[in-house]
C-alpha positions, 0 to 999 in steps of 0.5 A: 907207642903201639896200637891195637889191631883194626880192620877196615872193611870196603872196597879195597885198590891199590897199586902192585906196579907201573902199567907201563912196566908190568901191564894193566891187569897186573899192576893193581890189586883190588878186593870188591869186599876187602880188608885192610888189617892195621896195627901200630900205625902199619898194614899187616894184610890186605885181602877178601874179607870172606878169606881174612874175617875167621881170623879177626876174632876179637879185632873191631872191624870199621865197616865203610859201605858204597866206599873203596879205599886206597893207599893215601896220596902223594904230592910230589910238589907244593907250596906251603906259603902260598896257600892264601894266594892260590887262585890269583889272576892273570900272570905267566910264570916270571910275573907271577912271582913278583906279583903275588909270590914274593910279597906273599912268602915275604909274612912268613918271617912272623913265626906265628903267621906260619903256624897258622898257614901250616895249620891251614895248609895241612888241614886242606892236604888231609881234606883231600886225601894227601897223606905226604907232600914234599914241600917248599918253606919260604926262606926263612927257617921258622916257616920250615920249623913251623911247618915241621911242628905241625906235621909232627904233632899229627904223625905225617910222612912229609918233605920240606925245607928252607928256600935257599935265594941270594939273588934276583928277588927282593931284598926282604927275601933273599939270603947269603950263600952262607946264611942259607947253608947255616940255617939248612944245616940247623935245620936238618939237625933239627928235623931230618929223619926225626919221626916220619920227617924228611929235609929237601935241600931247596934253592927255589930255582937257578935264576935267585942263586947264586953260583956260591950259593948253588955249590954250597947246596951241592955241598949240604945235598951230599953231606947228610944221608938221605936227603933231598934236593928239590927245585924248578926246572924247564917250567916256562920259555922265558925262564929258561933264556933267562938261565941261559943268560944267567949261566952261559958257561953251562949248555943248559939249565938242567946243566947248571945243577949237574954242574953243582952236583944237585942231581941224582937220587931223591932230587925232585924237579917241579914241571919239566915242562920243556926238556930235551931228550939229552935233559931227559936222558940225565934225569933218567940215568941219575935217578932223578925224578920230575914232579908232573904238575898239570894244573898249575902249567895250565894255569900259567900257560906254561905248556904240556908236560911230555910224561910218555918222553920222560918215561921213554928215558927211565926218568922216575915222575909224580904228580904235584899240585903245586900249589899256589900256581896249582889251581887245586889241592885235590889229587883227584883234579890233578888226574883230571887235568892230567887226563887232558894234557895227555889228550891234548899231544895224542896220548891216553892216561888209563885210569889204573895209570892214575892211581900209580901216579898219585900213589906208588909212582910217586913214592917211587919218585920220591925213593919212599915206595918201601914205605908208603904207595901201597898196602904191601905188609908192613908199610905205614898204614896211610889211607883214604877211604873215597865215597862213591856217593860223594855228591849226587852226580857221582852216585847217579854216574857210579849207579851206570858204571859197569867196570872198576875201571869206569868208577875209578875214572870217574872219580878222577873226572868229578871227584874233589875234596867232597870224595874223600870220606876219611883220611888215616896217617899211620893208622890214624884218623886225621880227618873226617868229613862232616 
């Protein structure tokens, strides 16, 4: 169904390339009084109003003041299902997902009770200015059917699947090797490349798969163009012995899926947060692609993810929320937290380096950056228009920032939900706040 044109008038940023590639000043494009130009659901152009207005006769212009837009979020790594868990106390990983995960994903057997949490989910995505996610399900394939039905109905770029687990999880949560593969493969029927959907193959990590289960993975990874393949990995110490006990034929848990023929382009594995310059090596050569979840290895104490290591290997890296062990939906608190692990081992995370990573990096990630993650001609026209007057603190903190560079750091620092004025998909408004 097409649409009229529209332009968007604001501030306007958005990335060209990686800073550690191309360099700060060329890896962004940014128009102080800019247009965002939009027709059936893709950017047209994007330039300096004083150069595009001539040329917009007849087209309505939504004018956005004290406001800067940008290409729309991408969370490389979240949980649908534990949406009404997030922010439960007190667990390192292996504990928590006793405690609270399993018996949480255990009510998305119930159809309806999906809906509603997808609902939910999807609207929190959007309040904070994320227009595409890739998305772990539960093991049961209404909760990926549920998930699908409500993305589909708002027209949004979004990446999930059925959790594949035979083992090591309670009996009301685990599948077969073949039941898994069956309902996979219905689902992919079903959803995988239907609109702007896309299916990821998703055992939830080694430990509660089984060898048969993992090869039949492998085995449905390769058997359909374009999927994805996404998982855990490397996320907590004692995870990682327990892979190793698991599996002491592989040297390693990054070997256990290059064993099952699950690594290589469009897989995505959440964390690596303890990665060895020959696991790192893998990933990069691959093409492989590691989702950078700060907020929830903070939270569960599972250590500092290395991004300038993984980057040394050419390993592709996005930014996850990973909720519920993520503490937050917004992008924004995950550039906050972000910032200071990179603090904490010595390093610098610039803020044009932020925006790349909440953007174009992570479409790059997720093999969609000729799609979405910037306002080049003809992508999907998915963006947020982000209030510099928010709250009082940020309007009094944008009213001393001398440099482009001071607010978009501030924003990352102080900005949450609250930030983000207006959410478009495909050219579409999908939230706006009160």
């Amino acid at each position: 169904m097409s649409s009229p044109a529209k332009a968007y008038r604001a501030s306007i940023l958005h990335s060209l390339g990686d800073p550690a590639v191309v360099g700060i000043e060329q890896s962004y494009e940014y128009f102080e009084d800019g247009i965002l130009l939009v027709e059936d659901g893709r950017v047209v152009k994007v330039g300096h109003a004083a150069d595009l207005l001539d040329k917009l006769k007849g087209i309505e212009i939504v004018e956005y003041h004290d406001a800067l837009i940008t290409p729309g979020f991408i969370d490389t790594h979240i949980h649908y299902p534990q949406t009404g868990m997030i922010a439960s106390y007190g667990e390192q990983l292996l504990d928590w997902l006793n405690t609270y995960t399993f018996p949480t994903e255990q009510q998305f057997a119930d159809k309806a009770h999906a809906a509603d949490v997808a609902g939910i989910f999807l609207k929190e995505l959007l309040r904070n200015g994320t227009t595409t996610a890739l998305v772990f399900g539960s093991v049961h394939k209404q909760s990926v059917d549920a998930f699908f039905e409500a993305s589909e109905a708002l027209n949004l770029r979004m990446i999930a699947g059925k959790v594949l687990m035979d083992r090591n999880a309670p009996d009301y949560l685990t599948d077969t090797a073949e039941s898994g593969y069956a309902d996979s493969k219905e689902l992919i029927k079903r959803w995988h490349g239907k609109g702007r959907l896309h299916y990821a193959v998703t055992p939830r990590f080694a430990p509660t798969s089984t060898p048969d289960q993992l090869e039949l993975a492998g085995k449905l990874y390769h058997e359909f163009p374009d999927l994805y393949m996404h998982t855990h990995l490397s996320e907590n110490l004692k995870e990682i012995d327990w892979v190793k006990a698991l599996f002491p034929e592989r040297t390693g848990y990054l070997d256990v899926y290059d064993h099952y023929k699950l690594i290589g382009a469009r897989s995505v594995f959440a964390h690596g947060v303890h990665l060895c310059d020959d696991e790192c090596k893998r990933l990069g050569e691959t093409g492989s692609a590691v989702a950078f979840c700060p907020t929830s290895n903070l939270f569960l104490g599972s250590g500092l993810f290395n991004l300038n290591k993984l980057e040394q290997h050419g390993v592709r890296v996005g930014l996850g929320t990973d909720v519920g062990a993520g503490t937050s939906f917004s992008q924004l608190q995950s550039l906050n937290e972000a910032y200071k692990v990179m603090q904490l081992q010595g390093n610098k995370l610039d803020p044009f380096k932020s925006l790349y990573l909440a953007t174009l990096g992570s479409a790059n990630a997720l093999y969609l950056d000729d799609k979405i993650g910037n306002f080049a001609s003809g992508k999907d026209a998915d963006f947020i228009v982000l209030d510099y007057k928010a709250t009082p603190l940020i309007d009094y903190r944008m009213q001393q920032a001398k440099s482009l560079e001071e607010k978009l750091f501030a924003l990352t620092i102080l900005g949450d939900d609250r930030a983000v004025k207006e959410t478009f998909a495909a050219g579409q408004s999908v939230h706006r706040r009160d």
